[in-house]
C-alpha positions as CSV (number, residue, x, y, z in Angstrom):
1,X,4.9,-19.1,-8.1
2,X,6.3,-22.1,-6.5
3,X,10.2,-20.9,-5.3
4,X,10.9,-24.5,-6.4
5,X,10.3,-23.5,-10.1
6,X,13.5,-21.3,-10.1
7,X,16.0,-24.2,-9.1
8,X,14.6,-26.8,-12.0
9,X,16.4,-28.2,-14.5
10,X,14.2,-26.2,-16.8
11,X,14.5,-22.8,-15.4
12,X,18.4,-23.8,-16.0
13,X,18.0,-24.1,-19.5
14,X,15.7,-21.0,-20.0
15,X,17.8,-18.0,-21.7
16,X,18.9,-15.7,-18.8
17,X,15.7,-13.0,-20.3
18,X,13.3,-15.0,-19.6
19,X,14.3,-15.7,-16.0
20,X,14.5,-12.0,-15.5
21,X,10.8,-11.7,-17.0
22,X,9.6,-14.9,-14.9
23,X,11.4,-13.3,-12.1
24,X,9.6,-10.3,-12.3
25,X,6.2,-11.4,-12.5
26,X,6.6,-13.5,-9.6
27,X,7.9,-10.4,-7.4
28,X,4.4,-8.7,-9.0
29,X,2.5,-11.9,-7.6
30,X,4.0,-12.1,-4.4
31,X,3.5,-8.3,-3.7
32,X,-0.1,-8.5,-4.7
33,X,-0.6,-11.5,-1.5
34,X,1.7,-9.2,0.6
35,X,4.7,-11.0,0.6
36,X,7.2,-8.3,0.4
37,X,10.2,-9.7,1.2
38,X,9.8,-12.4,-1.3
39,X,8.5,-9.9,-3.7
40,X,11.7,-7.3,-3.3
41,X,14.1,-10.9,-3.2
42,X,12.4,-11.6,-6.8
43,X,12.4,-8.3,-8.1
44,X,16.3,-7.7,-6.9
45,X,17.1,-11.2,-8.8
46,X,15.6,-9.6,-12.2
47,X,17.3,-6.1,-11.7
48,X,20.4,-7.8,-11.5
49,X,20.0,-10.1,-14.9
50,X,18.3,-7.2,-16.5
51,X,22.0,-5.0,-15.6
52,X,24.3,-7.8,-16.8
53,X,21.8,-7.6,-20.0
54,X,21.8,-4.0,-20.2
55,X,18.1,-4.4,-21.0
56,X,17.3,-0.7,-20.2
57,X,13.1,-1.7,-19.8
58,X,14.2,-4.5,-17.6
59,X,16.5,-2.5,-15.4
60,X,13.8,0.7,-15.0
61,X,10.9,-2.1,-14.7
62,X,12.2,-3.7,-11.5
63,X,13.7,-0.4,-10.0
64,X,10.1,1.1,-9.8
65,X,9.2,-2.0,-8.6
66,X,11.8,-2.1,-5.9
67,X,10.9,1.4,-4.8
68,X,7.2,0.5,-4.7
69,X,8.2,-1.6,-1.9
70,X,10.3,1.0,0.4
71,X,9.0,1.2,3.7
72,X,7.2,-2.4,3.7
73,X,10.2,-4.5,3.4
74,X,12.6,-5.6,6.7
75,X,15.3,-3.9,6.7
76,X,14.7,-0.9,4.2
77,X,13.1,1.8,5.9
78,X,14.7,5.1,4.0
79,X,12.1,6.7,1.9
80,X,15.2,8.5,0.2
81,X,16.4,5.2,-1.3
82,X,12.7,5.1,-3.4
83,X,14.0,8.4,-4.8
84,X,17.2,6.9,-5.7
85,X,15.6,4.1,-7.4
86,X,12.9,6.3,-9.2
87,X,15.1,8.5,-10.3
88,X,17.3,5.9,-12.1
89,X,14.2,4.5,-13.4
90,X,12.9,7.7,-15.2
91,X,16.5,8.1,-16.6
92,X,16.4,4.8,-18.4
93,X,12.8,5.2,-19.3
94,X,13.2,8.7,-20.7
95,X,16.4,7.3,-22.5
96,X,14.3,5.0,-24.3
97,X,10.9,7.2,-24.8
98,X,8.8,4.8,-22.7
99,X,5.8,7.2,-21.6
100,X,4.0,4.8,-19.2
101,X,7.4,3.6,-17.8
102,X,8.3,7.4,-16.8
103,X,5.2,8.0,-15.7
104,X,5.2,4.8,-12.9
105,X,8.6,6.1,-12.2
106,X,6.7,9.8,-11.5
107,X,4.6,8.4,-9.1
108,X,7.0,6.6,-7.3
109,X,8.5,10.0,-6.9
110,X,5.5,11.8,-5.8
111,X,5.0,9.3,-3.1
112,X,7.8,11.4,-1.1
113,X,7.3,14.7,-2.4
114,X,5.0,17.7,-0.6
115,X,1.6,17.7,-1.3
116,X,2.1,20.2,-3.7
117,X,5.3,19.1,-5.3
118,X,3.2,15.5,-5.4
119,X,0.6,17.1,-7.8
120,X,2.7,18.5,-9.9
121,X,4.8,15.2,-10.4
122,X,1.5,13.2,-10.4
123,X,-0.2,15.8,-13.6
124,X,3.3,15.2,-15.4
125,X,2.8,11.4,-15.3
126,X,-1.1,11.7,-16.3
127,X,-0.1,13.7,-18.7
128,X,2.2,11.2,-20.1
129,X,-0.4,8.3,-19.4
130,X,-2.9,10.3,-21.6
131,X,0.1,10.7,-24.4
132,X,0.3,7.1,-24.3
133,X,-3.3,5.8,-23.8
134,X,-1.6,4.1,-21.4
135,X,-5.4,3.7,-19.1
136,X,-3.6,1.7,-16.3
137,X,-1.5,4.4,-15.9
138,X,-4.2,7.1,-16.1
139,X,-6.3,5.5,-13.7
140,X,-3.1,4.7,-11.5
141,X,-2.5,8.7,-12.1
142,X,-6.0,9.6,-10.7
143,X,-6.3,7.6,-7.9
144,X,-3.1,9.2,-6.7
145,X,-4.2,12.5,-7.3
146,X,-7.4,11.7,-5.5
147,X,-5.1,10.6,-2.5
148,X,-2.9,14.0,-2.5
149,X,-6.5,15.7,-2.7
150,X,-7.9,14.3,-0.3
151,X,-4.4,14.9,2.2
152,X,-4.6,18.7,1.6
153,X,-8.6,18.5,2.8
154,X,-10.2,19.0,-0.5
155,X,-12.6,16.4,-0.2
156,X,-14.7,17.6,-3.5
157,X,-12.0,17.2,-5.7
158,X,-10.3,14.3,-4.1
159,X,-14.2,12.3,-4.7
160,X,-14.2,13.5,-7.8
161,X,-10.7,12.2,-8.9
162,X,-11.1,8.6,-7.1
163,X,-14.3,8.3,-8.9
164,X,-12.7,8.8,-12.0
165,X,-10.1,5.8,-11.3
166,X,-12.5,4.0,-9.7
167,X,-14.8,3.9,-12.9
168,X,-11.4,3.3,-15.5
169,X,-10.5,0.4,-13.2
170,X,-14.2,-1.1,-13.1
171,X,-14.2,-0.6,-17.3
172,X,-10.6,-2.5,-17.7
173,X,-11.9,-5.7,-15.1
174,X,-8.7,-4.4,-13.3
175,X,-9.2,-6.1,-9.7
176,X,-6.0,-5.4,-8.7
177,X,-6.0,-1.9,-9.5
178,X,-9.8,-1.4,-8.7
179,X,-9.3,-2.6,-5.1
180,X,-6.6,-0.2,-3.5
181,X,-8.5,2.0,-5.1
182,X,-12.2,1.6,-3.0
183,X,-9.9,2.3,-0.2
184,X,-8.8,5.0,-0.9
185,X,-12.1,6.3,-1.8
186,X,-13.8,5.0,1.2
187,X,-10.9,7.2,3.7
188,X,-11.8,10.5,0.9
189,X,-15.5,10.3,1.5
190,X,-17.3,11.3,4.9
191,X,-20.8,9.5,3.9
192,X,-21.4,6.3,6.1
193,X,-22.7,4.2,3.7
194,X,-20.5,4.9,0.8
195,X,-17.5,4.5,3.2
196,X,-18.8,1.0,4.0
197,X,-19.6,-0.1,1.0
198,X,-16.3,0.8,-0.7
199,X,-14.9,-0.9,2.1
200,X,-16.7,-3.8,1.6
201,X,-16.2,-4.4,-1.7
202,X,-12.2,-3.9,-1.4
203,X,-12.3,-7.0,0.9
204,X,-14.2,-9.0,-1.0
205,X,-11.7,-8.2,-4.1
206,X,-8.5,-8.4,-1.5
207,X,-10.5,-12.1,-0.7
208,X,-10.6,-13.1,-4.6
209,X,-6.7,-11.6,-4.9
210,X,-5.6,-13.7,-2.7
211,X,-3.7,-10.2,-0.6
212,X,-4.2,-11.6,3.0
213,X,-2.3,-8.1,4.1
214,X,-4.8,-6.6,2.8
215,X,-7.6,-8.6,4.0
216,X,-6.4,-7.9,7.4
217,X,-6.4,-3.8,7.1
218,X,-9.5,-3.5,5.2
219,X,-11.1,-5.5,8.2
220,X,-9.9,-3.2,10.8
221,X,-10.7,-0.2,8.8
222,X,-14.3,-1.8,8.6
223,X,-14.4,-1.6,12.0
224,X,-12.2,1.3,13.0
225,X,-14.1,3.7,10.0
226,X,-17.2,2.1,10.2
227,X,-18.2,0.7,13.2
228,X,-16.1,3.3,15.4
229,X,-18.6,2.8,18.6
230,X,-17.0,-0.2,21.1
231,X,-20.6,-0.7,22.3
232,X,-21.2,-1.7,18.5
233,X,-21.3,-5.4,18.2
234,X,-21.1,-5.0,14.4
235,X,-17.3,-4.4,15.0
236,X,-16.1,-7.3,16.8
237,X,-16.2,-9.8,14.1
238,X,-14.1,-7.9,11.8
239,X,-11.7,-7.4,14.5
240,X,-12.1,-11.1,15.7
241,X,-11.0,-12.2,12.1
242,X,-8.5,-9.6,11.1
243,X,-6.4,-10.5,14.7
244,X,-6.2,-14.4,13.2
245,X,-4.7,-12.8,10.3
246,X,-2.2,-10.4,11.6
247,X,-1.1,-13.2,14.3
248,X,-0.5,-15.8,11.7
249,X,1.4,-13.7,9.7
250,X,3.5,-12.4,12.1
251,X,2.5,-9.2,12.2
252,X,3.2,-7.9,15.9
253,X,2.3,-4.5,15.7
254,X,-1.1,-4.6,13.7
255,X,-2.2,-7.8,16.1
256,X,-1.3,-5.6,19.3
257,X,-3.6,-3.1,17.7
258,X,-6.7,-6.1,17.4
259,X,-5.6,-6.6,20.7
260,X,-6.4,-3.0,22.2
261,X,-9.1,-2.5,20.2
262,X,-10.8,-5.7,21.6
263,X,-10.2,-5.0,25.2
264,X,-11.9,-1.6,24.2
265,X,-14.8,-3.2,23.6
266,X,-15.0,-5.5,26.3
267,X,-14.8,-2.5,28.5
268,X,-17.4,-0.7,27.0
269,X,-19.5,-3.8,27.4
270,X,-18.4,-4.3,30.4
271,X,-16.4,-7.6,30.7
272,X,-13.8,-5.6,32.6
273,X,-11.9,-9.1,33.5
274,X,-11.5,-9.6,29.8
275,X,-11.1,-6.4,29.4
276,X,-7.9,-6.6,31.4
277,X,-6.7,-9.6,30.0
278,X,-6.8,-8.6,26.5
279,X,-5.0,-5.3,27.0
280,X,-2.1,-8.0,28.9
281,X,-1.8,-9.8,25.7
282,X,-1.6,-6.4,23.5
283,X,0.9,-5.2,25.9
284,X,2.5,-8.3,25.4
285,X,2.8,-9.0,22.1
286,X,3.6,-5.4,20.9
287,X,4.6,-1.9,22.6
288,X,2.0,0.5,21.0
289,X,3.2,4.0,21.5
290,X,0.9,6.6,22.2
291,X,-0.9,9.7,19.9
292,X,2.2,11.4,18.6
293,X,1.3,15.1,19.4
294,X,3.5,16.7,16.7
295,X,1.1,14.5,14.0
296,X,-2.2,15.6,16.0
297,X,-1.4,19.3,15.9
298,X,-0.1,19.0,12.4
299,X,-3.8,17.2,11.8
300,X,-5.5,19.9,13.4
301,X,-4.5,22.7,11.9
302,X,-4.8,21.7,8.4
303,X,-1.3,21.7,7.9
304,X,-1.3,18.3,5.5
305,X,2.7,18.8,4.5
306,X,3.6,18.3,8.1
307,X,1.8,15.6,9.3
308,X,2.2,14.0,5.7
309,X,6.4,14.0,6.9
310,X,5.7,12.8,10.5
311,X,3.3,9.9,9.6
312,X,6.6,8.6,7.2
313,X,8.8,9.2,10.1
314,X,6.2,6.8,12.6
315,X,5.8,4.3,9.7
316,X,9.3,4.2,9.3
317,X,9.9,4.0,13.2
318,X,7.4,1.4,13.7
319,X,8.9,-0.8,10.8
320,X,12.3,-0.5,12.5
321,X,10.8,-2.0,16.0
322,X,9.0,-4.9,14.0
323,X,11.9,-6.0,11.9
């Protein structure tokens, strides 16, 4: 939506509700294309009309929303905050007996919770989504549950679930939904072919949505999950593509990591010139830090809870130097 729209003579005259609707669906657009910032600026502008309306839906709408967002927006980088907002959310959404509402708030909560605490949450909302026939929600539910499978290393179940959302999302036409959800599939399963094909159909989705962010990381998980040999030429086109991305928007860290990856193959292929050049460039452009051992030792010894905590503690570090 066009920012200009919200500074119109007619938005003036709309009734302050309707802003805070309008509002709100373009926060829900702008997160879909990436846009974070813009997409936590709309939603905070709805929160705040919703409040001085004491519309409770409103208010519990826009906090999940906001939460959804913790970690990917400049600036907020405490996870705990997401538990604030969800919380507050669920109250107002239990207050008024809104079963999907309370159960988006439960998975906004299970996001930070321990693998097992996370299940738990996650059955509640599916539980609620089922009360509800809420099928959004169920499917959300199961693709998250699939996710938290597939983090404690039980890859049958975690297939099982995924496939579940994947086939609710495909019945409702649900591109948005169906997309994230390929992905997640594609990192549950260790088949080559499946994996690439999931992939593959998440970009072309993530192409039709308009999400350039997400255009971006499903083409270096094409080539990272896929392709994983540098002396692959498959790879380089992906990479070539998703660095064009990442530089234009302004993403320093993931275009470092095109960068690297490039120079990798360049050396396996042995341009070692180019080679150098392109790790001078990554170097440039972005400090990428090395393997963190706590995470690799959490990784290897099955011990999901742990490396779970320490992947949100890089993320959250990583935002922090890119902001």
């Amino acid at each position: 939506m066009d920012p200009a729209t919200f500074s119109s003579p007619e938005w003036n005259a709309l009734p302050v509700a309707d802003k805070a609707r309008q509002l709100y669906e373009a926060g829900k657009q702008a997160a879909q294309h990436g846009e974070h910032d813009t997409a936590h600026a709309y939603f905070g502008q709805s929160l705040n009309l919703c409040r001085g309306l004491d519309d409770k839906r409103g208010i519990a709408r826009a906090l999940v929303a906001q939460a959804s967002l913790v970690g990917w927006v400049r600036g907020d980088f405490g996870f705990e905050r997401r538990q604030v907002l969800a919380k507050e959310a669920l109250a107002l959404f239990r207050e008024i007996g809104d079963k999907p509402g309370m159960a988006s708030a439960l998975r906004q909560l299970a996001s930070v919770a321990a693998t097992a605490e996370a299940e738990h949450i996650l059955n509640q909302g599916l539980a609620l989504s089922e009360e509800a026939g809420d099928k959004p929600g169920i499917a959300a539910a199961l693709s998250h549950l699939g996710n938290a499978a597939s983090a404690a290393q039980d890859k049958p179940r975690a297939c099982e679930l995924l496939a579940r959302a994947v086939g609710l999302y495909r019945a409702m036409g649900d591109k948005p939904g169906l997309a994230p959800a390929l992905t997640v599939q594609a990192l549950a399963t260790d088949g080559e072919e499946f994996r690439k094909a999931c992939l593959e159909e998440a970009l072309t989705l993530h192409r039709e949505l308009g999400n350039t962010g997400a255009v971006g990381r499903t083409l270096t998980m094409l080539a990272g999950l896929v392709y994983p040999d540098d002396a692959d030429p498959r790879n380089e086109p992906y990479l070539v593509e998703a660095l064009a991305i990442e530089r234009e928007r302004g993403n320093a860290m993931a275009e470092a990591q095109c960068l690297k990856r490039l120079a990798q193959i360049a050396r396996a292929r042995g341009n070692r010139e180019q080679a150098d050049a392109l790790d001078a460039q990554s170097a440039a452009t972005y400090t990428i830090p090395e393997p963190d051992p706590e995470l690799i030792a959490a990784l290897e010894s099955g011990n999901s809870d742990t490396a779970r905590e320490r992947m949100l503690a890089l993320f959250q570090s990583s935002r922090q130097r890119t902001s």
